[in-house]
TORSE-731528 format. One line per 2 residues: their letters; for each residue x, y, z of C-alpha. Coordinates in Angstrom, 2 decimals, always signed. Example, Ala and Ser with C-alpha at 12.3 -4.5 7.8 and 13.67 -1.06 7.14 Angstrom:
AS> +12.30 -4.50 +7.80  +13.67 -1.06 +7.14;
//
This chain:
XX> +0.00 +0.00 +0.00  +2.68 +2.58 +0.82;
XX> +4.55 +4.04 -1.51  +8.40 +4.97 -1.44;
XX> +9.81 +8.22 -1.30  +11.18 +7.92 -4.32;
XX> +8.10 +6.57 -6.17  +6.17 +9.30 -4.76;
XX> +8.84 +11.74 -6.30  +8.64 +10.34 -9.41;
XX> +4.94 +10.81 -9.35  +5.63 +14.82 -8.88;
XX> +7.26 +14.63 -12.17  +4.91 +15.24 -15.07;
XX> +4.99 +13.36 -18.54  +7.79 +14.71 -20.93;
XX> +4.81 +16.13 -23.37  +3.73 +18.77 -20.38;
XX> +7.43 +19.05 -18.74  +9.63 +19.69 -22.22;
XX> +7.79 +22.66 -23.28  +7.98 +24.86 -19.82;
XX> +12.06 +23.35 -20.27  +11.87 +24.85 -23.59;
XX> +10.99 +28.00 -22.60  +12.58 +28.26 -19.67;
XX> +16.04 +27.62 -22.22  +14.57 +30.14 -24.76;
XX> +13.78 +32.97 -21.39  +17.58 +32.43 -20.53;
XX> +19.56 +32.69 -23.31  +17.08 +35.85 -24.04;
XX> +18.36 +37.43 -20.39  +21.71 +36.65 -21.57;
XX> +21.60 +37.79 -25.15  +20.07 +40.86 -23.85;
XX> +22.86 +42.23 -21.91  +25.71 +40.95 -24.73;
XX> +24.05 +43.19 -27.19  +23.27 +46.04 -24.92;
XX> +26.89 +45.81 -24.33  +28.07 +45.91 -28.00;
XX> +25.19 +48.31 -28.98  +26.92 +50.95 -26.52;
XX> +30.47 +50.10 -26.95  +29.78 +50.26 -31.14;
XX> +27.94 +53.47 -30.58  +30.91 +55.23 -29.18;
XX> +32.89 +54.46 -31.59  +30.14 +56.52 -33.61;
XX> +30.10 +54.34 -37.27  +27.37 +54.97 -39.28;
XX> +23.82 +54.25 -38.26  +23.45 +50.96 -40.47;
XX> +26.06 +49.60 -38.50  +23.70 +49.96 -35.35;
XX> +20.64 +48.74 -36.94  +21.04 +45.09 -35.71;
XX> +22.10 +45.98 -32.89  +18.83 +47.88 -32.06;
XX> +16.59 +45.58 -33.24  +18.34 +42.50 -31.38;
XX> +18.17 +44.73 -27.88  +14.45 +44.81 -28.75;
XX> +13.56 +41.57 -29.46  +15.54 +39.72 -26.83;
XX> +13.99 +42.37 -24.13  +10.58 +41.67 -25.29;
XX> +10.87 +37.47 -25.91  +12.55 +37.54 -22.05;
XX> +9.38 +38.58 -20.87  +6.80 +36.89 -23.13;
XX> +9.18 +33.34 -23.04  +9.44 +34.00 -19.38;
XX> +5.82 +34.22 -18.90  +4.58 +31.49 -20.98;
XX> +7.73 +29.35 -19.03  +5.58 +29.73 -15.70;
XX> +2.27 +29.42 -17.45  +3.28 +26.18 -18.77;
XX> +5.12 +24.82 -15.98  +2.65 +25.68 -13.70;
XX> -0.27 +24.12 -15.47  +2.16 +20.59 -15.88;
XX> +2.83 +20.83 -12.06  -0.84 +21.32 -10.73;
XX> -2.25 +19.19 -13.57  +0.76 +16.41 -11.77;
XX> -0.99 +17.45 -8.34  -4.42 +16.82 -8.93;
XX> -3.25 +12.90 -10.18  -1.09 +12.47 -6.36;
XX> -4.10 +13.73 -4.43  -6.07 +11.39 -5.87;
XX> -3.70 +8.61 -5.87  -3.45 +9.34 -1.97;
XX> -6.90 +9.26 -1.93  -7.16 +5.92 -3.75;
XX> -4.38 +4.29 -1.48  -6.48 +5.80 +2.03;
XX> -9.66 +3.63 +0.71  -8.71 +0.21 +1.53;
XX> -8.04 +1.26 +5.10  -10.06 +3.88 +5.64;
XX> -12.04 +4.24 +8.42  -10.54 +2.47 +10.59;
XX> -7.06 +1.91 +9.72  -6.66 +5.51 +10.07;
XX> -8.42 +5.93 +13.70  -4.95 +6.32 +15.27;
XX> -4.14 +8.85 +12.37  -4.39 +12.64 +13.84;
XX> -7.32 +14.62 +11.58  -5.05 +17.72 +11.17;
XX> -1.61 +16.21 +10.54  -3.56 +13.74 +7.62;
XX> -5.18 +16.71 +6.43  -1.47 +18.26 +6.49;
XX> -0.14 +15.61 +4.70  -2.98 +15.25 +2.06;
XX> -2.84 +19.51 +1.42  +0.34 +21.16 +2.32;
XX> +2.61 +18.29 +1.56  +1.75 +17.38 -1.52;
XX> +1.28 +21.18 -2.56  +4.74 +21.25 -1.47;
XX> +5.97 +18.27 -4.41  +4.72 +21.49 -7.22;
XX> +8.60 +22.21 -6.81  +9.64 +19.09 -7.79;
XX> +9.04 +20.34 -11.33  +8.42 +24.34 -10.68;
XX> +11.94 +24.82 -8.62  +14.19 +21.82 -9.43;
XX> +14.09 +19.90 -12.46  +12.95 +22.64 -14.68;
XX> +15.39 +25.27 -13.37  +18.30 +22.70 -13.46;
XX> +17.44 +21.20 -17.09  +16.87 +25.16 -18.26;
XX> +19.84 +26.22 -16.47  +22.20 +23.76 -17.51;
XX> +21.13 +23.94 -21.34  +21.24 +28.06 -21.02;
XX> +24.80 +28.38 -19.02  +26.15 +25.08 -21.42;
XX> +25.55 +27.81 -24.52  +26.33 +30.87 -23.18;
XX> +30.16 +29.62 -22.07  +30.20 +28.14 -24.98;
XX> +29.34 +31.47 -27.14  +32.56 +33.28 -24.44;
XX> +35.11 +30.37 -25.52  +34.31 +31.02 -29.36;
XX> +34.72 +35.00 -28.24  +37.53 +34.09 -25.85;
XX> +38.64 +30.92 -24.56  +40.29 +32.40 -21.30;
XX> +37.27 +34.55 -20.35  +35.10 +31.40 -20.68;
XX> +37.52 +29.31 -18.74  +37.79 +32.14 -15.90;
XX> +34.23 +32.58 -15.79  +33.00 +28.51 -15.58;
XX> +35.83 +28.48 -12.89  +34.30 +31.39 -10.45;
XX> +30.73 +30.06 -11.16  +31.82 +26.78 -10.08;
XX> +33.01 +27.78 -7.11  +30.79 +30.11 -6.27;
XX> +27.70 +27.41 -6.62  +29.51 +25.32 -4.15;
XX> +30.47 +27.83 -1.40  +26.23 +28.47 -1.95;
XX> +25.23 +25.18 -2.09  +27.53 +25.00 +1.27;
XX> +26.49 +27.38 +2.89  +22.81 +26.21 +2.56;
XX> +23.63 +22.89 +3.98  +25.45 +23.93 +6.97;
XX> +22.70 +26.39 +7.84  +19.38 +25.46 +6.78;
XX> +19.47 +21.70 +5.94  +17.82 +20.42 +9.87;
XX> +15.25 +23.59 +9.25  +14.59 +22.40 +5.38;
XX> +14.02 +18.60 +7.10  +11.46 +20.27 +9.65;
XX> +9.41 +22.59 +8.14  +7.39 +19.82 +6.75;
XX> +6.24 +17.92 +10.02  +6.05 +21.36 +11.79;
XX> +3.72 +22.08 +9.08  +1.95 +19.02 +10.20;
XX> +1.73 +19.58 +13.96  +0.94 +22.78 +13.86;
XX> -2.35 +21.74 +11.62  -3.10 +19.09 +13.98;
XX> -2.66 +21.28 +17.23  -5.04 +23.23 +15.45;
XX> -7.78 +21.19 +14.46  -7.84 +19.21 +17.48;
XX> -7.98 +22.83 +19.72  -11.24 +24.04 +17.74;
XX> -12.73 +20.49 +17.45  -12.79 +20.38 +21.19;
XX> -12.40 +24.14 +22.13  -16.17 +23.57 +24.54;
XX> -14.51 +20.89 +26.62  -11.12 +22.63 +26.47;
XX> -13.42 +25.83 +28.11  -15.17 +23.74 +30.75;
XX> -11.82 +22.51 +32.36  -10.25 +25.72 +31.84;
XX> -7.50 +24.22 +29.45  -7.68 +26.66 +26.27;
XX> -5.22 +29.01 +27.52  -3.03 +25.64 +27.64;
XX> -3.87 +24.51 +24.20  -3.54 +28.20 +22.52;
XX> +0.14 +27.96 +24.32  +0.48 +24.63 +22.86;
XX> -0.56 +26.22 +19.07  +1.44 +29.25 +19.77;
XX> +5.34 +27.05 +20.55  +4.59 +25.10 +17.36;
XX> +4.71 +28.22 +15.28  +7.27 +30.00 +16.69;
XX> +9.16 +26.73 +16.18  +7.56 +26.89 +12.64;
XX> +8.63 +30.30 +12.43  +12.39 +30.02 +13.18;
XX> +12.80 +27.43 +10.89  +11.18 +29.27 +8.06;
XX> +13.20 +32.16 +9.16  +16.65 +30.00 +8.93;
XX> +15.82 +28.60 +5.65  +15.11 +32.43 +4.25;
XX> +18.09 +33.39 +5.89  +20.48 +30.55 +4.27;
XX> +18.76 +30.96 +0.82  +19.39 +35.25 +0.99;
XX> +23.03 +34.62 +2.07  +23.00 +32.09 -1.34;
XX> +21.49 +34.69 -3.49  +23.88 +37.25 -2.43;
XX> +27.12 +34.86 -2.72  +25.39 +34.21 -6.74;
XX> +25.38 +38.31 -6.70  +28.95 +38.54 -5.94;
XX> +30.16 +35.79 -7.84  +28.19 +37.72 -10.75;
XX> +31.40 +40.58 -10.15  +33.91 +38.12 -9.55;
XX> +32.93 +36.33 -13.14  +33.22 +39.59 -14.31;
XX> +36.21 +40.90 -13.10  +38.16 +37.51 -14.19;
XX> +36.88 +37.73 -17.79  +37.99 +41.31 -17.50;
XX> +41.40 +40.11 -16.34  +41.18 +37.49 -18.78;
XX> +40.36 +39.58 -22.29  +42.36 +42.93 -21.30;
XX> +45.48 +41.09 -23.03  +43.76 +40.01 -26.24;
XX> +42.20 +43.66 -26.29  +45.58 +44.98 -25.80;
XX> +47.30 +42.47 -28.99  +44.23 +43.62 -30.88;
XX> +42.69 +40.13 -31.37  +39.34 +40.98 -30.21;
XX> +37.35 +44.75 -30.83  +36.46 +46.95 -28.01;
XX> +32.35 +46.06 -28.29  +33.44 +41.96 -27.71;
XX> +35.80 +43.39 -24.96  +32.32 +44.84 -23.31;
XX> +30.52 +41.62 -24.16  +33.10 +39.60 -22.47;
XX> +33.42 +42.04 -18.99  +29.01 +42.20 -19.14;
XX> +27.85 +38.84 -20.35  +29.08 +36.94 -16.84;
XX> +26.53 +39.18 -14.91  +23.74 +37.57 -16.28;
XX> +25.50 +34.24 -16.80  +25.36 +34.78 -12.67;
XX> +22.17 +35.47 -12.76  +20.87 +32.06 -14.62;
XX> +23.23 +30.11 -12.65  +21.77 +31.21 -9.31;
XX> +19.05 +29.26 -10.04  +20.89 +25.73 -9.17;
XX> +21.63 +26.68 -5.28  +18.04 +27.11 -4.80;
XX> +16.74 +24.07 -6.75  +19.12 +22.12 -4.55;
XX> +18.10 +23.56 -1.43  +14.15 +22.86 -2.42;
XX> +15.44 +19.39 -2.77  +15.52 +18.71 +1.25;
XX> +11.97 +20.16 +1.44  +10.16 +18.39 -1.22;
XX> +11.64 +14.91 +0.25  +10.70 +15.86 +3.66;
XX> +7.23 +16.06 +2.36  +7.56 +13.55 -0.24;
XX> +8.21 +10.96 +2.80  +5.10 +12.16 +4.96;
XX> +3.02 +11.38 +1.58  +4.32 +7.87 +1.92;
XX> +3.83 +7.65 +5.28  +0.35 +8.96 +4.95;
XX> -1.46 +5.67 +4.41  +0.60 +2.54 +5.97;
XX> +3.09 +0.17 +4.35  +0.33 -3.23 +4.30;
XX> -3.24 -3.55 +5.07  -3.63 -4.43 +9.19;
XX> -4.20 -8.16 +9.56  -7.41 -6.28 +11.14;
XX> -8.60 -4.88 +7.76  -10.70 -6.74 +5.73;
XX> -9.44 -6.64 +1.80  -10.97 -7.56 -1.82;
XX> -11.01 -10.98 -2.44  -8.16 -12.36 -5.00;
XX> -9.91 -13.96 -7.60  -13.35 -12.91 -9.03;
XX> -15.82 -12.48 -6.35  -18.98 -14.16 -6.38;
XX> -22.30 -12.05 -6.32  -24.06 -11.30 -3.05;
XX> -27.13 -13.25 -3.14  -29.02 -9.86 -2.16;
XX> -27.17 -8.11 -4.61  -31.33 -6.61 -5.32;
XX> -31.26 -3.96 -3.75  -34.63 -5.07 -1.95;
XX> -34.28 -8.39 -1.76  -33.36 -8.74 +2.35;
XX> -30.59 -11.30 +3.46  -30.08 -13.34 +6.48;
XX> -27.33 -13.20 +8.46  -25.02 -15.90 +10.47;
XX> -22.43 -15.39 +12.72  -20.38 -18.22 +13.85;
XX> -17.75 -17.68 +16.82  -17.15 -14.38 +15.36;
XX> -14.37 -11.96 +16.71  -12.28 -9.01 +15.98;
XX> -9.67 -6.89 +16.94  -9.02 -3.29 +16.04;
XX> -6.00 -2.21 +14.49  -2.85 -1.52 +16.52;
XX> +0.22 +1.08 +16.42  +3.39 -1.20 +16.86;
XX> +3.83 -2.45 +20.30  +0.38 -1.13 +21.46;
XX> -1.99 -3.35 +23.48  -2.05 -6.90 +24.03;
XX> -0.89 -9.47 +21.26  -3.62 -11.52 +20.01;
XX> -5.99 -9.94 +22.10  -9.36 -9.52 +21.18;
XX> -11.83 -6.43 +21.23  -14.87 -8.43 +19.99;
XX> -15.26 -12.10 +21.99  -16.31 -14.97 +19.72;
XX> -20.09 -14.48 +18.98  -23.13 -16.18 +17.60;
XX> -25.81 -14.21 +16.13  -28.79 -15.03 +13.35;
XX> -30.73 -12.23 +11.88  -33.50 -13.30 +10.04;
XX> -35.07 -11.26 +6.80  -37.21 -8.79 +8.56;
XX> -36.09 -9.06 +12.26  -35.35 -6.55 +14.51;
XX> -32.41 -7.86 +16.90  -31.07 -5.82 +19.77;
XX> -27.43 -5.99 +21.27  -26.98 -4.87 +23.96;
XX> -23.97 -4.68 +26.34  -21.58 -2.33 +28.93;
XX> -19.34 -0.04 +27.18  -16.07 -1.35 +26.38;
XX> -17.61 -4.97 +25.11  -17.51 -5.18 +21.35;
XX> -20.98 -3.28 +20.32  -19.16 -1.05 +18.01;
XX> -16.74 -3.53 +17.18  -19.67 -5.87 +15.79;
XX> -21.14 -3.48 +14.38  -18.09 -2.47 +12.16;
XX> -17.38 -6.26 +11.43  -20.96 -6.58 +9.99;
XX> -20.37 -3.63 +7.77  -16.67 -4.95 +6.84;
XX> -15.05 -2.20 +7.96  -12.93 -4.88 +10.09;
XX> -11.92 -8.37 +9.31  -13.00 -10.93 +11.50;
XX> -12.29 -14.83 +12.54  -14.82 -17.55 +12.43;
XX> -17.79 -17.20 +10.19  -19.79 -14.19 +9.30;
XX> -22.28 -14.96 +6.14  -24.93 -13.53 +4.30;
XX> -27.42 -15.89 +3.13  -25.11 -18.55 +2.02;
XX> -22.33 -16.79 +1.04  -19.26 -15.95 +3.34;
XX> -18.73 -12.03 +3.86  -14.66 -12.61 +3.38;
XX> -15.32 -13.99 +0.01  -17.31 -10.44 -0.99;
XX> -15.47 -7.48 -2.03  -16.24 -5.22 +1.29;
XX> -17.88 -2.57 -0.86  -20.64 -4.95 -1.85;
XX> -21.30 -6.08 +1.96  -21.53 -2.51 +2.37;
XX> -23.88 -2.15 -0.19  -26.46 -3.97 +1.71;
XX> -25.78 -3.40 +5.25  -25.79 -0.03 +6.52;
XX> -24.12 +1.46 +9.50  -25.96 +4.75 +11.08;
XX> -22.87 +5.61 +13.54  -23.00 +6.31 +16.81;
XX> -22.24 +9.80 +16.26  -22.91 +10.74 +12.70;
XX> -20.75 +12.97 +10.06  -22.95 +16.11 +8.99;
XX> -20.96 +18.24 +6.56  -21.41 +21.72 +7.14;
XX> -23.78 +22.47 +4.25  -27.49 +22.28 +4.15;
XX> -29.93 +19.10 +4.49  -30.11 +18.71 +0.67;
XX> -26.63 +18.56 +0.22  -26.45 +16.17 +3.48;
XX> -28.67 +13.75 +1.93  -28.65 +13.73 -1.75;
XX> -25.18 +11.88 -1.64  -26.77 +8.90 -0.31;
XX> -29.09 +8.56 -3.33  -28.18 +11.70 -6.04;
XX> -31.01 +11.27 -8.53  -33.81 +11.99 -5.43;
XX> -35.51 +14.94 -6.02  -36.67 +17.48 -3.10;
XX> -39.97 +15.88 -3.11  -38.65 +12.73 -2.18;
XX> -36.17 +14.18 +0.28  -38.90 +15.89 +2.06;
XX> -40.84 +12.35 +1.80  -37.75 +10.45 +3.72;
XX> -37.70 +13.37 +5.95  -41.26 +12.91 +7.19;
XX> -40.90 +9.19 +7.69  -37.89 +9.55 +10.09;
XX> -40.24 +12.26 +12.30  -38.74 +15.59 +11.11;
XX> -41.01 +16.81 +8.60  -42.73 +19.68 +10.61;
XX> -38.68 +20.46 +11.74  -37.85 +21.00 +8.07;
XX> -40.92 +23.36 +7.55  -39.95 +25.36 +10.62;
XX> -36.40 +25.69 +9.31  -37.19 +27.11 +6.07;
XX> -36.60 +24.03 +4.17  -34.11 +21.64 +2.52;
XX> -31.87 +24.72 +2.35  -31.39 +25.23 +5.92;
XX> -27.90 +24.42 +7.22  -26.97 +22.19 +9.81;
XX> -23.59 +23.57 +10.32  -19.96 +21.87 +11.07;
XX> -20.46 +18.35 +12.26  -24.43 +18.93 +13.08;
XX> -23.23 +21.99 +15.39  -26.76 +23.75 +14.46;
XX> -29.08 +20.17 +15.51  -29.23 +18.30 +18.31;
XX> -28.10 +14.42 +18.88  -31.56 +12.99 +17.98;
XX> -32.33 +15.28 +15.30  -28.79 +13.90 +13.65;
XX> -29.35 +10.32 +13.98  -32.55 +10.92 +12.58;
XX> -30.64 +12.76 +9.60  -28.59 +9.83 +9.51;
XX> -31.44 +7.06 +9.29  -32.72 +9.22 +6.52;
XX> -29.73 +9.18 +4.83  -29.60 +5.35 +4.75;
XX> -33.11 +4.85 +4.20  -32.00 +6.98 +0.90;
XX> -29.43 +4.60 -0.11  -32.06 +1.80 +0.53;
XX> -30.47 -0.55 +2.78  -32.03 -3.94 +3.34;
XX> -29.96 -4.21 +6.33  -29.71 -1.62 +9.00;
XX> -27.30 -1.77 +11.77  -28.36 +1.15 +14.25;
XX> -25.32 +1.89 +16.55  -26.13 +3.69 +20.12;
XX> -28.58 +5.71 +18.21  -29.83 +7.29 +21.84;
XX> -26.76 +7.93 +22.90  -27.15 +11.83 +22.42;
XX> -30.35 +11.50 +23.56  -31.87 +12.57 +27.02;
XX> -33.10 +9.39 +29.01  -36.59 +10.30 +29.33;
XX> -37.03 +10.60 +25.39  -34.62 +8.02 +23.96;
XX> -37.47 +5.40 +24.17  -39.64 +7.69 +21.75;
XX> -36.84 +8.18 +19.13  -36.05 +4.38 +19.20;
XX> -39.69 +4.02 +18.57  -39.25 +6.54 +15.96;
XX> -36.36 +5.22 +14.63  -37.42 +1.02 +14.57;
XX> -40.82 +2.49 +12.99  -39.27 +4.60 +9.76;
XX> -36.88 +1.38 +8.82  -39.42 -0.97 +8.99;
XX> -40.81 -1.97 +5.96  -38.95 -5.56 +5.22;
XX> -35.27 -4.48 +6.46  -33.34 -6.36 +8.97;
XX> -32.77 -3.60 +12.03  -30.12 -4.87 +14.49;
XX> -29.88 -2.33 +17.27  -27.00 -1.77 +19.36;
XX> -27.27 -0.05 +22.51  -25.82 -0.34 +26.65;
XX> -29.02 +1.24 +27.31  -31.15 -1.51 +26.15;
XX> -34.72 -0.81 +24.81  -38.44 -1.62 +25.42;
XX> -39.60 -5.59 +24.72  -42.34 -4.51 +22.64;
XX> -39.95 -2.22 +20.38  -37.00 -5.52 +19.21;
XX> -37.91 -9.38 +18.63  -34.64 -11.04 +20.00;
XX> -31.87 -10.03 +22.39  -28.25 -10.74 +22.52;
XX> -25.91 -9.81 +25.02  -22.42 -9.03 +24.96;
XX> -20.36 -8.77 +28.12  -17.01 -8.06 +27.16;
XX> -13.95 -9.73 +25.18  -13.38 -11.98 +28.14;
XX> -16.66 -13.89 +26.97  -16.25 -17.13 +25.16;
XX> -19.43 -16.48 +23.01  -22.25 -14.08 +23.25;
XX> -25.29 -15.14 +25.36  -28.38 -15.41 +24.12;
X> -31.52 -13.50 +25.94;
//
């Protein structure tokens, strides 16, 4: 599942057909720079010696052009390289997204929201300058400096040999200079990046509890460390890449001054004119100026593998033994593969365990004991159990969200031998707490079935008890802001039932839907609830609060992992 650093580098890199033209015109913006300045140079060192204006003509014209393709190639360069490297983007994000998927949800419960969401954003944002600020620049670069020393040695061989020498040196001492001072901030700017996000998202998920015991002020001081120690780093890496910008500057006079030194003699045995004498002493400025490019493409290499390797990391090496995956060969239908059509399902000694960071918990220890269970087409099964026994477990096994041992079947066919997505296609999970996206009811239902119109929305709405509710709040428009923020517990799992009573479930697995619930009304919304999924589906409620005889047909208790096998009530 994970991919290598360098695979995911290789990724950043787009196809030759987008990269080769932003190269192209990268080459075509630097020789332009540095065919600019060489006939400035000659234009005003010919002019003095004040020859006829035909002389100048070319000249002119060639100071024109070259200033006016600089900035057209320069701007079609980043138009072109920017569209390659955002165009590369958009495939990683969704590769990413592709690789999270067979372990998603809960292979990334021990995953922190904001440092994922770090990793899935800002990181691989960050791989743009695998292209934009180091293989483009270096390719241009090389192919731009490669022909302009070449064009000094056909001028002057000792100017172009005094000028590769400075430039040489002068990219090491940078390249140096960036190591020694900014290559631990250029490693941690990335995973800064990361906590900080984290810090964040976690203070304003929980900023009411953090208020009630008085710990914001902690958590804001918490927020407020990570960015300073953002902020230094940032500030070392600006500070190493200025001092290499201003060693490129100086090496720009050096060049200069040692083609000077370099030509003076030929000018003086009159083997080269006084305008190539001016060519030789200007053209080294902007040869400078093109080479300073290479320092800072390989200083952006330390960042872009710093956040290269937290994309790798981002979704782990091999499925958990805990995570159920697709089946190897071809797998067979599900029997209820109608969408109406309601299965039964058989457990057999079924248990699970959740997935694990290295060395955590017990080995081979089990968070769901070995359990029997039969749900027959049409039933209405409750589970009940203290917190801390399995409930949630089970209920994530039935969905395949975890694998499990023993036997778990629908119909006659074994759930292991399904691809997970078609279990899930008939078994539905209303969580415990579940996800409203901060956008109105429409848009929080419609993705469970996207061809319902409002009519029918309004229809599903009604059945789960919240008709009147919608009327009152203006309609399908009305929000129900981040994470339900704007409705209470009931109202949401309502929400939620409607939203699987949408995708048409024939099997409904209803977990602690009272659990945001006051006591006194939780039998009333289970009523509520058993009542809108009737009509032929398989309900199997899980609750530690239990619920009224008249309400469920069968019972089943689970008291912990330490069981053997789940009683039967």
């Amino acid at each position: 599942m994970r991919e290598s650093t360098r695979d995911v580098l290789r990724r950043a890199v787009p196809p030759a057909g987008r990269l080769v033209p932003s190269i192209l015109l990268g080459v075509l913006a630097g020789l332009s720079s540095v065919a600019l300045l060489a006939s400035s140079a000659w234009l005003i060192a010919r002019a003095a010696e004040q020859p006829p204006i035909l002389y100048l003509s070319l000249g002119v014209v060639g100071v024109r052009a070259f200033a006016l393709g600089r900035a057209v190639f320069r701007y079609l360069e980043r138009l072109a390289g920017h569209d390659a490297a955002f165009r590369q983007l958009a495939e990683i994000r969704a590769g990413v997204f592709e690789r999270m998927l067979p372990v998603a949800p809960d292979g990334l419960a021990t995953s922190r929201r904001g440092d994922l969401l770090a990793r899935f954003v800002g990181d691989v944002d960050e791989l743009q300058n695998v292209s934009l600020r180091i293989v483009q620049p270096l390719v241009s670069a090389a192919i731009v400096l490669a022909t302009a020393i070449a064009g000094l040695a056909w001028l002057a061989p000792a100017s172009a040999l005094a000028v590769l020498s400075c430039l040489g040196v002068g990219i090491a001492v940078a390249v140096t200079a960036q190591q020694v001072l900014a290559a631990r901030a250029d490693a941690r700017l990335a995973p800064l990046r990361g906590r900080l996000q984290a810090a964040i998202v976690e203070h304003v998920q929980a900023l009411d509890v953090l208020v009630a015991f008085d710990a914001a002020a902690a958590s804001r001081a918490r927020i407020r460390r990570i960015g300073a120690e953002l902020q230094r780093a940032t500030r070392t890496r600006a500070a190493a890449q200025g001092l290499a910008a201003a060693a490129m500057s100086a090496v720009g006079g050096v060049a200069a001054a040692a083609s000077l030194g370099a030509a003076a003699p030929l000018l003086a045995d009159g083997r080269i004119s006084g305008p190539t004498f001016a060519v030789l002493c200007l053209v080294p400025l902007a040869i400078a100026e093109v080479a300073a490019a290479i320092p800072v493409a390989i200083g952006a290499v330390r960042t872009v593998r710093a956040s290269a390797e937290r994309v790798a990391d981002a979704v782990p090496a091999e499925v958990p033994a805990e995570l159920p995956q697709p089946p190897s060969g071809a797998a067979p239908e599900p029997t209820s593969s109608h969408r109406r059509r309601t299965p039964g399902l058989r457990l057999r000694s079924a248990s699970a365990s959740w997935p694990r960071a290295s060395g955590a918990g017990r080995a081979g220890s089990r968070d769901l004991a070995p359990l029997d269970l039969d749900v027959a087409p049409g039933d209405r099964v409750l589970v009940e159990g203290p917190s801390g026994s399995g409930k949630t477990t089970l209920a994530h096994v039935l969905v395949r969200f975890l694998e499990y041992e023993g036997s778990y079947r629908l119909d006659d066919v074994e759930a292991r031998d399904l691809d997970p997505r078609d279990v899930r296609r008939v078994v539905g999970l209303v969580e415990q707490r579940p996800w409203l996206f901060d956008e109105d009811l429409r848009q929080n239902l419609i993705f469970a079935r996207d061809t319902a119109t409002d009519a029918e929305l309004l229809e599903v709405m009604d059945r789960v008890g919240l008709g009147s509710w919608v009327a009152e709040r203006g309609g399908l428009d009305a929000r129900v802001g981040e994470r339900g923020a704007l409705v209470s517990g009931g109202q949401a799992q309502r929400i939620a039932l409607a939203r699987a009573m949408l995708a048409d479930f024939p099997v409904l697995v209803l977990d602690e839907p009272t659990a945001s619930v006051d006591a006194d009304r939780a039998d009333a919304l289970l009523a509520d609830l058993l009542g809108a999924a009737a009509d032929g589906r398989s309900v199997i409620l899980i609750s530690h609060t239990g619920a009224p005889d008249a309400l469920v047909d069968r019972r089943i208790r689970i008291d912990g992992p330490a069981d053997t096998v789940g009683r039967r009530e």
